[in-house]
N, C-alpha and C positions, 0 to 999 in steps of 0.2 A: 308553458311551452306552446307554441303555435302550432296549428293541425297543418299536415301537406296540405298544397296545392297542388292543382292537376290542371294545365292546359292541355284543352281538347276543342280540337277544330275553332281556335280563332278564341275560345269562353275560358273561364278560370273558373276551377269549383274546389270547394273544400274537399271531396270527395271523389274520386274514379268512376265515371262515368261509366257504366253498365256497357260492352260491343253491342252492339248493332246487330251483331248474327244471333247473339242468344234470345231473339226476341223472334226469331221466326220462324214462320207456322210451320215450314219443313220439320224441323227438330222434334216433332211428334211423332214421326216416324222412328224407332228404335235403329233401322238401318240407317238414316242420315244421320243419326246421331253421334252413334258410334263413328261413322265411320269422317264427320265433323273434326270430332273433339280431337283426331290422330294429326290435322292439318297441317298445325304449327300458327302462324302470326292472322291475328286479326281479320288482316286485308287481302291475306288466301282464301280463307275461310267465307268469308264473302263474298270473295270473286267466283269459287269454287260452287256457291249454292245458286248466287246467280247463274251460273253453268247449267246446273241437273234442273233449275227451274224450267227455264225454256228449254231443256232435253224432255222434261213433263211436258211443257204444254203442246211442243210438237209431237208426241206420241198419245197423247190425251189419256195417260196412266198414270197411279199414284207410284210411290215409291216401292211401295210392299210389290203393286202389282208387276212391276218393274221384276223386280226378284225372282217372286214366284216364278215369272213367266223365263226369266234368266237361268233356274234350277230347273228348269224344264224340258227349256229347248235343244234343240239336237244341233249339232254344228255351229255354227259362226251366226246364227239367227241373232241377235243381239247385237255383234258387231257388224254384221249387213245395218243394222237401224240406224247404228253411230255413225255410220258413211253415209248413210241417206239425209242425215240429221246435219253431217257436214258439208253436202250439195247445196242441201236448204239454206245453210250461215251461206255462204259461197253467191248463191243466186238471189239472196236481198241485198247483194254488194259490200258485206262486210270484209276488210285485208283478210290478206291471207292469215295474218297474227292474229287479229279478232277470233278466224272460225278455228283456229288450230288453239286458242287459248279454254273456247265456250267445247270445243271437242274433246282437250285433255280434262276437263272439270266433269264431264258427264263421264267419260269414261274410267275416272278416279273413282269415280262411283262402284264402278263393276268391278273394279281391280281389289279394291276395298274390302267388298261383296265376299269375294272367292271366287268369282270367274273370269281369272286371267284369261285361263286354260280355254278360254270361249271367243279369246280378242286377236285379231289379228293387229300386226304394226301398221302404224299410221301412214296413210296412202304417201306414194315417193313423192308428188311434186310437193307436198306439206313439210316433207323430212327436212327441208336447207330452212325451214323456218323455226321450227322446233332445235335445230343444233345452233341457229345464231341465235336467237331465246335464252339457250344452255350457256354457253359460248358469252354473252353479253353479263347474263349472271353469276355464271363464276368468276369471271373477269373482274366484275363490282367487289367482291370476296377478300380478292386479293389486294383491293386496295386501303 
């Protein structure tokens, strides 16, 4: 009997190619991990870490410290950053769909976390992008 085969990206292999996300460095964090693996498909899961990456590198924190400083802080201190973090996508000229896609991936983070209770909802003029988003993908669902 012949072994499957597996096309991936354009290559054929006897074998299932390893994802792409399980090879990165984030995943040493026990909070990215967990809160990773809950995703669902693949090319969430990556788009989702590419997200909290650059939410790290613009905060210059690891993921732990992220946390910590998340169960710590008093009031909406966390989600004040994700809005300062979403001026910064905004003001290097990425759409509006860009910085509202790199916003909800960092903030899936915290929600993930335990500190809903800490986020306020995503600034108005962002919200017609996020419900045509919603709106576009359920719509693919039904067909």
């Amino acid at each position: 009997m012949a072994p499957h085969r597996y096309d991936h990206e354009g290559a054929t292999f006897d074998y299932r190619p390893e994802p792409a996300w399980k090879s990165d460095p984030l995943l040493e964090s026990p909070a990215v991990k967990d809160w990773v693996y809950h995703l669902g498909s693949d090319e969430k899961k990556l788009s989702y870490l590419d997200s909290l990456r650059k939410f790290l590198e613009f905060t210059g924190k690891s993921p732990e410290d992220l946390v910590d400083e998340a169960a710590s802080s008093k009031g909406y201190a966390i989600d004040d950053k994700l809005k300062k973090y979403l001026a910064n996508l905004e003001q290097k000229g990425l759409t509006q769909g860009e910085c509202v896609e790199y916003y909800l991936g960092a903030r899936s983070f915290f929600v993930w976390n335990g500190f809903i209770e800490k986020l306020r909802s995503i600034p108005p003029k962002f919200r017609k992008v996020v419900a045509t988003n919603a709106y576009n993908w359920y719509s693919t669902l039904d067909k």
